[in-house]
N, C-alpha and C positions, 0 to 999 in steps of 0.2 A: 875505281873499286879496289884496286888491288894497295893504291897507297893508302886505305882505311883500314885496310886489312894489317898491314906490317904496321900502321901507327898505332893500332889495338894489339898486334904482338908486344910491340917496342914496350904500350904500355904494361901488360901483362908482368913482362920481363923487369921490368923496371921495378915493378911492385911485389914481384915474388923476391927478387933477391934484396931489398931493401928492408922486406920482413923478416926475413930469414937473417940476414946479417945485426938488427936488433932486436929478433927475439935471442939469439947467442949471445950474443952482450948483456943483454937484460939478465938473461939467466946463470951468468956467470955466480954473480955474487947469492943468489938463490940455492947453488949447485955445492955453493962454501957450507951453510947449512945445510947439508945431508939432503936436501929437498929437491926433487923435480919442478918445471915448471907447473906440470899440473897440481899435484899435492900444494904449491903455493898456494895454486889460486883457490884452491877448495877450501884454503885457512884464511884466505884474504879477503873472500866470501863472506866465511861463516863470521870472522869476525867486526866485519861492518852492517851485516845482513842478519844476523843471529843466524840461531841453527834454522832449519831448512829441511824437507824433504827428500830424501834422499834422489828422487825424481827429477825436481825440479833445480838440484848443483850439475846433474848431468847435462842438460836444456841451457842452462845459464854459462859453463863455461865449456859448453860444447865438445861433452864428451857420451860415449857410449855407454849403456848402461851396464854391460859387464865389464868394461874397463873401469865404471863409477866406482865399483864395489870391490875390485883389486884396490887402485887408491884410495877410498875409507879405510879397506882391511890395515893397510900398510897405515894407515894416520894412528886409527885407533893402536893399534901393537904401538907404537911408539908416545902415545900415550896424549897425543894432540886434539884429538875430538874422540866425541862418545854416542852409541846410539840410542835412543828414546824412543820408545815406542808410542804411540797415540794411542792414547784413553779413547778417542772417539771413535775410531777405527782404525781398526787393528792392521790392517792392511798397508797402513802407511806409516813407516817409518823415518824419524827425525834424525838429523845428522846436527849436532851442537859442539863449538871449538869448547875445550878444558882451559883451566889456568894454567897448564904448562902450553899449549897451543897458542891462548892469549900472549903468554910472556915471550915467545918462541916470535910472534909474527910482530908483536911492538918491537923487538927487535931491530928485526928485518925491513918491516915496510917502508920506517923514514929514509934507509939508505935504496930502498928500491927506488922509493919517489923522486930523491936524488938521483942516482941512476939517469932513470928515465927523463929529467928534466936536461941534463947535463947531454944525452944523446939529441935530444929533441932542438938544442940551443944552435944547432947548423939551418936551422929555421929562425927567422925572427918570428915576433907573436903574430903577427898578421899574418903571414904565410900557414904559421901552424892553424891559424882559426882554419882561415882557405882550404887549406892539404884535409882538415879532420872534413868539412862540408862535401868537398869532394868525393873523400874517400865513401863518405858517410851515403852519400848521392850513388854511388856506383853500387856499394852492396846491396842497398835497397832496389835497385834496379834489378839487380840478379836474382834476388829474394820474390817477385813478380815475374821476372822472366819461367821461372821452375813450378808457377803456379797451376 
Protein backbone atom coordinates (compact mmCIF):
# COMPACT_ATOMS: atom_id res chain seq x y z
CA UNK A 1 0.00 0.00 0.00
CA UNK A 2 2.40 2.34 1.08
CA UNK A 3 4.77 1.98 -2.13
CA UNK A 4 1.48 3.04 -4.31
CA UNK A 5 1.15 5.62 -2.50
CA UNK A 6 4.81 7.37 -2.75
CA UNK A 7 4.70 6.01 -6.63
CA UNK A 8 1.57 8.36 -7.07
CA UNK A 9 3.50 11.04 -5.02
CA UNK A 10 6.75 10.50 -7.17
CA UNK A 11 4.31 10.79 -9.96
CA UNK A 12 2.46 13.69 -8.92
CA UNK A 13 5.91 15.45 -8.22
CA UNK A 14 7.22 14.50 -11.46
CA UNK A 15 4.32 16.06 -13.33
CA UNK A 16 3.78 19.19 -11.30
CA UNK A 17 7.42 20.29 -11.84
CA UNK A 18 7.87 19.26 -15.51
CA UNK A 19 4.67 21.64 -16.09
CA UNK A 20 5.87 24.16 -14.33
CA UNK A 21 9.42 24.23 -15.78
CA UNK A 22 7.74 24.32 -19.51
CA UNK A 23 4.96 26.44 -19.04
CA UNK A 24 8.05 29.15 -17.92
CA UNK A 25 9.87 28.32 -20.91
CA UNK A 26 6.84 28.46 -23.02
CA UNK A 27 6.12 31.73 -21.68
CA UNK A 28 9.06 33.36 -22.00
CA UNK A 29 8.97 34.38 -25.58
CA UNK A 30 4.97 35.27 -25.01
CA UNK A 31 6.22 37.49 -21.96
CA UNK A 32 8.68 39.44 -24.86
CA UNK A 33 5.21 40.65 -26.37
CA UNK A 34 3.87 42.53 -23.51
CA UNK A 35 1.48 39.29 -23.03
CA UNK A 36 0.61 36.93 -20.18
CA UNK A 37 0.25 33.52 -20.75
CA UNK A 38 -3.36 33.74 -20.34
CA UNK A 39 -4.09 36.98 -22.48
CA UNK A 40 -2.03 34.53 -25.16
CA UNK A 41 -4.25 32.06 -25.08
CA UNK A 42 -7.59 34.10 -25.24
CA UNK A 43 -5.94 35.51 -28.75
CA UNK A 44 -4.65 32.04 -29.84
CA UNK A 45 -8.29 31.06 -29.26
CA UNK A 46 -10.03 33.75 -30.70
CA UNK A 47 -7.86 33.49 -33.68
CA UNK A 48 -8.30 29.82 -34.73
CA UNK A 49 -11.81 29.54 -33.18
CA UNK A 50 -13.24 33.03 -34.26
CA UNK A 51 -14.79 35.07 -31.59
CA UNK A 52 -16.59 33.32 -28.87
CA UNK A 53 -18.72 34.01 -26.03
CA UNK A 54 -17.42 35.54 -23.53
CA UNK A 55 -18.45 32.43 -21.33
CA UNK A 56 -17.34 29.87 -23.08
CA UNK A 57 -13.08 31.41 -23.39
CA UNK A 58 -13.38 31.15 -19.69
CA UNK A 59 -14.48 27.15 -19.68
CA UNK A 60 -12.05 26.60 -22.71
CA UNK A 61 -8.89 27.92 -21.18
CA UNK A 62 -9.74 27.47 -17.87
CA UNK A 63 -10.11 30.42 -16.36
CA UNK A 64 -12.64 32.17 -13.90
CA UNK A 65 -15.17 34.34 -14.83
CA UNK A 66 -14.14 37.57 -13.18
CA UNK A 67 -10.58 36.97 -14.07
CA UNK A 68 -12.18 36.29 -17.86
CA UNK A 69 -13.09 39.95 -17.90
CA UNK A 70 -9.91 41.56 -16.24
CA UNK A 71 -8.16 39.78 -19.39
CA UNK A 72 -10.70 40.90 -22.13
CA UNK A 73 -10.58 44.40 -20.25
CA UNK A 74 -6.72 44.53 -20.57
CA UNK A 75 -7.05 42.94 -24.60
CA UNK A 76 -9.60 45.16 -25.61
CA UNK A 77 -7.54 48.78 -24.08
CA UNK A 78 -4.78 47.53 -26.03
CA UNK A 79 -6.58 47.18 -28.83
CA UNK A 80 -6.35 43.13 -29.68
CA UNK A 81 -10.11 41.97 -29.50
CA UNK A 82 -13.46 43.78 -29.32
CA UNK A 83 -16.90 43.10 -27.86
CA UNK A 84 -20.05 42.31 -29.76
CA UNK A 85 -22.95 42.03 -28.59
CA UNK A 86 -25.72 39.30 -29.75
CA UNK A 87 -28.63 40.57 -31.81
CA UNK A 88 -30.38 37.39 -30.43
CA UNK A 89 -29.72 37.87 -27.12
CA UNK A 90 -28.69 40.31 -25.41
CA UNK A 91 -27.39 38.57 -22.52
CA UNK A 92 -24.59 37.12 -24.22
CA UNK A 93 -21.77 38.73 -25.27
CA UNK A 94 -19.05 38.02 -28.09
CA UNK A 95 -15.35 38.33 -27.69
CA UNK A 96 -13.77 38.73 -31.45
CA UNK A 97 -9.66 38.98 -32.07
CA UNK A 98 -9.16 42.64 -34.27
CA UNK A 99 -6.57 43.04 -37.16
CA UNK A 100 -4.07 44.37 -34.85
CA UNK A 101 -4.69 40.98 -32.47
CA UNK A 102 -4.59 39.09 -35.72
CA UNK A 103 -1.28 40.66 -36.87
CA UNK A 104 -0.05 40.48 -33.07
CA UNK A 105 -0.61 36.51 -32.74
CA UNK A 106 0.67 35.59 -36.55
CA UNK A 107 3.36 36.88 -35.24
CA UNK A 108 3.88 35.14 -32.25
CA UNK A 109 2.37 31.74 -32.67
CA UNK A 110 4.83 30.17 -35.41
CA UNK A 111 7.64 30.89 -32.96
CA UNK A 112 5.55 29.55 -29.97
CA UNK A 113 4.85 26.35 -32.22
CA UNK A 114 8.65 26.24 -32.51
CA UNK A 115 9.12 26.75 -28.96
CA UNK A 116 7.03 24.12 -28.07
CA UNK A 117 8.29 21.49 -30.59
CA UNK A 118 11.97 22.25 -29.74
CA UNK A 119 11.03 21.57 -25.71
CA UNK A 120 9.05 18.58 -26.66
CA UNK A 121 12.14 17.08 -29.02
CA UNK A 122 13.70 15.40 -25.29
CA UNK A 123 10.81 12.90 -26.42
CA UNK A 124 11.06 11.11 -29.56
CA UNK A 125 7.50 10.92 -31.58
CA UNK A 126 6.39 7.82 -30.02
CA UNK A 127 7.11 8.53 -26.53
CA UNK A 128 5.35 11.94 -27.12
CA UNK A 129 2.21 10.00 -28.79
CA UNK A 130 2.66 7.60 -25.29
CA UNK A 131 3.29 10.66 -22.69
CA UNK A 132 -0.04 12.93 -24.47
CA UNK A 133 -2.42 9.04 -24.07
CA UNK A 134 -1.28 8.86 -20.79
CA UNK A 135 -1.41 12.03 -19.66
CA UNK A 136 -4.76 12.37 -21.45
CA UNK A 137 -5.90 8.87 -19.62
CA UNK A 138 -5.04 10.45 -16.10
CA UNK A 139 -6.96 13.66 -16.42
CA UNK A 140 -9.99 12.00 -17.49
CA UNK A 141 -9.74 9.86 -14.71
CA UNK A 142 -9.81 12.83 -12.33
CA UNK A 143 -12.51 14.49 -14.48
CA UNK A 144 -14.84 11.13 -13.14
CA UNK A 145 -13.19 10.82 -9.91
CA UNK A 146 -14.94 14.65 -8.80
CA UNK A 147 -18.12 13.41 -10.43
Amino acid sequence: MMENQERALQLFIVLSRASKVILEESSKLIEQYGLNPTEFGVLELLYHKGRQPIQKIGQKILLQSGSMTYVVNRLQEKGFLQRICCEEDKRVTYIAITDQGTELIESIFPKHAGKIEEIMKALDVEEQETATQLIKKLGLSVKNLSK
